[in-house]
Steps between C-alpha positions, in 0.01 A plus 500: 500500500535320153462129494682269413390448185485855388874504642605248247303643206707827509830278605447332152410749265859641602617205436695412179752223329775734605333602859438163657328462844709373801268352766631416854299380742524594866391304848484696835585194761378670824716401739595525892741710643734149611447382150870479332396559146332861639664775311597309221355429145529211269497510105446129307533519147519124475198253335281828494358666206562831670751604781366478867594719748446441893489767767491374849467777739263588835390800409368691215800793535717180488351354179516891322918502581568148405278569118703825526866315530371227240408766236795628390651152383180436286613765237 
């Protein structure tokens, strides 16, 4: 697996005045099942340099359909 480091090195030599990188940060909140914010994300775009999203979910599954329903509003 590449590192992170190697990840950004191709990320910016694709990168271009025109071609700009969009970076989003995302926070798995591991939560119970009783919790009320389970099944729900949060995105704060406010006093950050870069958006942040956050997951709350029980479950791995959980966390892979919640990033699945927040994708598609991202592009």
């Amino acid at each position: 697996m590449p590192t992170l480091k190697e990840r950004l090195t191709r990320l910016e030599a694709k990168t271009t005045a025109t071609t700009p990188i969009d970076i989003e940060f995302h926070i798995v909140s591991v939560v119970t099942s009783e919790d009320e914010r389970r099944g729900t994300w949060y995105r704060n775009t406010e006093y950050l340099p870069y958006p942040c999203t956050t997951f709350y979910a029980a479950s791995v599954a959980e966390f892979e359909a919640l990033r699945d329903q927040h994708a598609p509003g991202l592009f």
